[in-house]
C-alpha positions as CSV (number, residue, x, y, z in Angstrom):
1,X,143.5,155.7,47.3
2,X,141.5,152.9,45.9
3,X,140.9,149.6,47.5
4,X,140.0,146.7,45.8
5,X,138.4,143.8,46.8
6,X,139.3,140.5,45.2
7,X,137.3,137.6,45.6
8,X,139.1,134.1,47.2
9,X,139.1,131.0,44.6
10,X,138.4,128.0,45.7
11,X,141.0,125.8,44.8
12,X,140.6,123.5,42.3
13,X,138.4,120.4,44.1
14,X,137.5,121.7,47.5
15,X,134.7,123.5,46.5
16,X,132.0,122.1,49.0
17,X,131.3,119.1,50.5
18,X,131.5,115.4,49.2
19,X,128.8,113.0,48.9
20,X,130.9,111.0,51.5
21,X,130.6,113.6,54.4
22,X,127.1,114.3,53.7
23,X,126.2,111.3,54.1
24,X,128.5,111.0,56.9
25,X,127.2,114.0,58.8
26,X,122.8,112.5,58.0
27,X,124.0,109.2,59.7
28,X,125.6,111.4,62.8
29,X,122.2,113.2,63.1
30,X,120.1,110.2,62.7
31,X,122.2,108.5,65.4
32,X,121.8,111.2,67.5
33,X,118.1,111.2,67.1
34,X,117.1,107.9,67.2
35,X,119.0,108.1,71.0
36,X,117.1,111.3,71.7
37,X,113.7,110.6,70.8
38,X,112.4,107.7,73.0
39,X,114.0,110.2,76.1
40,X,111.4,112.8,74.9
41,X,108.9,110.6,74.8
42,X,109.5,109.3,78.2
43,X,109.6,112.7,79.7
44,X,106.3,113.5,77.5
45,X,104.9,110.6,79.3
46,X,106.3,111.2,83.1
47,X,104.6,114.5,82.5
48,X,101.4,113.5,81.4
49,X,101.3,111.1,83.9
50,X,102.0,114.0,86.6
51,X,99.0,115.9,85.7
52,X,96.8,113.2,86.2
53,X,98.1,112.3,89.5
54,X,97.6,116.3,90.3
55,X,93.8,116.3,88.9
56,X,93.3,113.3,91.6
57,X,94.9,115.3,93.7
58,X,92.2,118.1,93.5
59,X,89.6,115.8,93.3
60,X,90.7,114.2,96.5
61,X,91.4,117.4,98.1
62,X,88.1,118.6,97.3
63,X,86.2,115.7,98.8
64,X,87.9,115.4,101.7
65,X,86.8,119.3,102.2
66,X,83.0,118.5,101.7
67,X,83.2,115.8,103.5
68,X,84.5,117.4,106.9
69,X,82.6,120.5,106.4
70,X,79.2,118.2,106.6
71,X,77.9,118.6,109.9
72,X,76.2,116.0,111.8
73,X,79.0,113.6,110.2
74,X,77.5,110.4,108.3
75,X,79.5,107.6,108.5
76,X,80.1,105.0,105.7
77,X,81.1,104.7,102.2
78,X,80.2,106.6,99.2
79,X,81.2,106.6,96.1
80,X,81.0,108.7,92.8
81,X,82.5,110.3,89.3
82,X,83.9,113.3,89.1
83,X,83.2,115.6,86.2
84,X,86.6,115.0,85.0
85,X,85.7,111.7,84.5
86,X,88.1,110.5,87.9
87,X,86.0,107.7,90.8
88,X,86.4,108.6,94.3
89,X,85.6,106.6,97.3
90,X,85.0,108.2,100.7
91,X,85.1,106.1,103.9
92,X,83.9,107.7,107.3
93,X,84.3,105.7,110.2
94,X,84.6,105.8,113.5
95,X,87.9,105.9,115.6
96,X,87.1,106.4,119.2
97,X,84.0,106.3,121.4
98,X,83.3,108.0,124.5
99,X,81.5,106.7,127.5
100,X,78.2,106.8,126.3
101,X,79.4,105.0,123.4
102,X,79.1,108.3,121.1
103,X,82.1,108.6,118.6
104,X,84.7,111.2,119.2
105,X,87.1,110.7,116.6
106,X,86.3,109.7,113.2
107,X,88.8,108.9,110.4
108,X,88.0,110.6,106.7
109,X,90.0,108.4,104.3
110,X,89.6,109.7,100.3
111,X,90.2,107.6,97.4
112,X,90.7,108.9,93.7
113,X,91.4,106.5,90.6
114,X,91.0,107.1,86.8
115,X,88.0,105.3,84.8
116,X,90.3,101.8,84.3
117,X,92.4,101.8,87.6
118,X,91.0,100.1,90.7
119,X,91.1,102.2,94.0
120,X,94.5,100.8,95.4
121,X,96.2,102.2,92.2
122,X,94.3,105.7,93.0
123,X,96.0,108.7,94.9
124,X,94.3,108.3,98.4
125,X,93.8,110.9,101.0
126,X,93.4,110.5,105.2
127,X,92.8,112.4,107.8
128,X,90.9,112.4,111.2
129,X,88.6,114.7,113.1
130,X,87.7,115.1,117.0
131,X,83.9,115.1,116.6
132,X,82.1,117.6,118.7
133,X,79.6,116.3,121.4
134,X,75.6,117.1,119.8
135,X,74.0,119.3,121.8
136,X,71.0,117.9,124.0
């Protein structure tokens, strides 16, 4: 028993695709990506925009640590550039006084911007700390 295997014919005039459709179906695709694109891009851009906002983030963080780990705590403003390239701003001043007038509170605030920003566009960082009394 023998089985043979005969080829299908295309029928006379369907043998593949017109012009007509091809051009149809390039038309489709560039439709679909000239919607497509500019959303990629946007997301591509929301992204790149996240990662700086984390970089300040770090920056800020990091800061802020020195900052409350300095002991005797200097108030006042400094300012500087971070290797990345990122200005900070740290403000130290202070909250509450006891009754000798010595400060016992003292609020860290932390200000990160990139190099054409100003500060109020920057992430910014706050916190406060109860200030021990100096030994005599």
């Amino acid at each position: 028993m023998s089985v043979s295997r005969t080829e299908p014919r295309p029928r006379p005039g369907r043998a593949g695709f017109t012009l007509i459709e091809a051009l149809v179906a390039f038309a489709v695709l560039a439709m679909v990506l000239a919607v497509a694109l500019p959303l990629l891009a946007g997301g591509l851009r929301s992204v790149d925009a996240a990662d700086r906002r984390l970089a300040a983030l770090a920056v800020a963080e990091s800061r802020l640590a020195d900052a409350i780990a300095t002991t005797p705590t200097s108030f006042g403003v400094a300012e500087g550039t971070d290797v990345t390239e990122l200005r900070w701003r740290l403000n130290v001043d202070p909250v509450a006084a006891n009754a000798a007038g010595a400060a016992r509170l003292a609020r860290y605030e932390v200000t990160v911007a990139a190099p054409g920003d100003s500060f109020e566009s920057g992430v910014r960082l706050v916190t406060y700390r109860l200030l021990m009394p100096e030994a005599p």
